[in-house]
Phi, psi and omega in degrees: 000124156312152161278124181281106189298326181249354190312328179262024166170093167285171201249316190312182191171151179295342165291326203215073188300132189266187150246168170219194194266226192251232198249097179301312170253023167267005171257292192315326205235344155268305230255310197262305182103033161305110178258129187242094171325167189017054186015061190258089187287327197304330184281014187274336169291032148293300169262187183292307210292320172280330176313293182286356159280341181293323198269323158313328205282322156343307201290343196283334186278340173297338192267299161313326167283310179288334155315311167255016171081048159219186192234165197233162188249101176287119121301154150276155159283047165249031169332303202241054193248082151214173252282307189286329175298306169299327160335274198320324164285009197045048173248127183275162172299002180258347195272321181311294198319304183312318180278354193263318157316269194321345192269303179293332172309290174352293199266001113293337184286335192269256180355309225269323187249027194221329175279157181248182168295333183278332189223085176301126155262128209261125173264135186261141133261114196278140190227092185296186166266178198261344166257185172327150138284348197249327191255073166304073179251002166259094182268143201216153203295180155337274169323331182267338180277343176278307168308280191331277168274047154300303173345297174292329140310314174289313166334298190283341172294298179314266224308329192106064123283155204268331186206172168240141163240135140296108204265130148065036185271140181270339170206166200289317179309331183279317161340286179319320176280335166273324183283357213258299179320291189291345198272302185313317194289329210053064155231143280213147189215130182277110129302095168249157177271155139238178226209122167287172165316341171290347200044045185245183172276161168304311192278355224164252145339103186309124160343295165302354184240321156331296143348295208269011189261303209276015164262353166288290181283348175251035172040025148082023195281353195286161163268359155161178181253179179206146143315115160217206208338062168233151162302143169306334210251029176275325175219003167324311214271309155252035185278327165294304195330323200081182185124140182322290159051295233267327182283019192249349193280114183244331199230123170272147151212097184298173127286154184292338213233133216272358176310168185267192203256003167274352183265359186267338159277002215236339207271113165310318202244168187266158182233116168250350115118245185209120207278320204277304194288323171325280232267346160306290171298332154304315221266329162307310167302319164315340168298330167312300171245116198266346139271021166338155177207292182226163163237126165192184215268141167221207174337117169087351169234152190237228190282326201285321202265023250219292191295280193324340175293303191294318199301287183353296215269006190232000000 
């Protein structure tokens, strides 16, 4: 087993905004030319060949943090590597278990031959939903949701990851069930929402009363929430409005392209929207949020709205 160099004290801060990268798997399958059933990047640590495209792709953000002195949050490509996910690709839980390892082995060897004093590298394990991401039509309690991805937890811990984020979560209970997972496991643990064009949850539901449902039931254990696969200007509004909430928002990782996410499911072509005006719209919203930690990318974004964020914020 590797070590997990930061789990008992991350290095991001509100002082010292990390970056993460953009949206993998809108590169690998617009960008790259990649074909990814379900959109399943994990399953490209199948070859030689997708292996090493995932780690070039890693490698352009890492050259971007040592540009800009800071330091960065390595994902795994592991969005969608649990267990109903895994089905489809025919991976038994013992082949999940292995890629879910092997992703993180990946994001130390890349630490192990890149990092500096200036540019700390953080290993993320990504933890997807067990359902759509954009339809919550499978809800499923708490409980069911901490049984369903232990596993995958259990992966990322053996292997030596420093923390985990829940990604693109749609309701609250799967949150909840994850942030639960991680507080028992010891490992330092991320919530993020996503958000319709309303700057509501899928199921609703307010940003704020999400937050505050899954801290109420998880003893407050995440190490913060986050934004992801929204548009800035999907929830600008309630991110202005104010409320305390807002000091619990530690990380955004936006989309380029301000469609909702049924037209973004509908979408032939990549919309990548506008890397300058992108990154214009962070640093206005960081006013918002005074615990900010990292910023990075989701659907639709690459290296170019990454590099403008950062140029901004450094």
């Amino acid at each position: 087993m590797r070590h997990a160099k930061y789990r008992n004290q991350l290095p991001q801060s509100k002082d010292n905004i990390y970056l993460a990268d953009g949206g993998l798997e809108t590169t690998m399958l617009f960008l790259e030319g990649f074909d990814l059933p379900y959109f399943a990047a994990f399953n490209l640590m199948r070859t030689q060949v997708g292996k090493q495209a995932i780690k070039n792709y890693l490698l352009k953000y890492v050259a971007i943090a040592k540009e800009n002195g800071t330091g960065i949050i390595l994902d795994t490509p592991t969005w969608r590597a649990s267990q109903d996910w895994g089905n489809l690709l025919c991976y038994s839980p013992e082949a999940l278990d292995a890629v879910n390892q092997e992703s993180v082995e990946m994001l130390h060897d890349i630490r192990d031959a890149h990092e500096t004093e200036a540019t700390k590298c953080v290993i993320n394990g990504a933890i997807g939903p067990r359902g759509d991401g954009y339809n919550p039509s499978l809800i499923m309690s708490a409980q069911e949701a901490a049984d369903y991805h232990r596993a995958q937890v259990t992966s990322f811990v053996k292997a030596g990851a420093d923390m985990i984020t829940a990604v693109t979560m749609n309701y609250v209970n799967e949150a909840i069930g994850i942030a639960r997972l991680g507080a028992e496991a010891g490992i330092p643990t991320a919530i993020s929402f996503t958000v319709e064009t309303d700057g509501r949850l899928p199921t609703g539901e307010t940003l704020e009363d999400a937050i505050r449902k899954t801290e109420i039931a998880s003893d407050s254990s995440p190490v913060y929430y986050m934004i992801n696969c929204a548009h800035t200007t999907h929830f600008e509004n309630v991110v202005k409005s104010g409320g305390q909430w807002r000091d619990r928002i530690g990380g955004l990782r936006a989309n380029a392209s301000a469609l909702s996410h049924a037209e973004l499911d509908e979408a032939e072509e990549l919309d990548d929207g506008n890397p300058s005006e992108f990154a214009a719209q962070h640093v206005d919203l960081a006013q918002y949020l005074p615990n900010l930690v990292m910023v990075g990318g989701c659907c639709g974004t690459d290296h170019r709205h990454i590099t403008a964020i950062h140029q901004h914020f450094h």
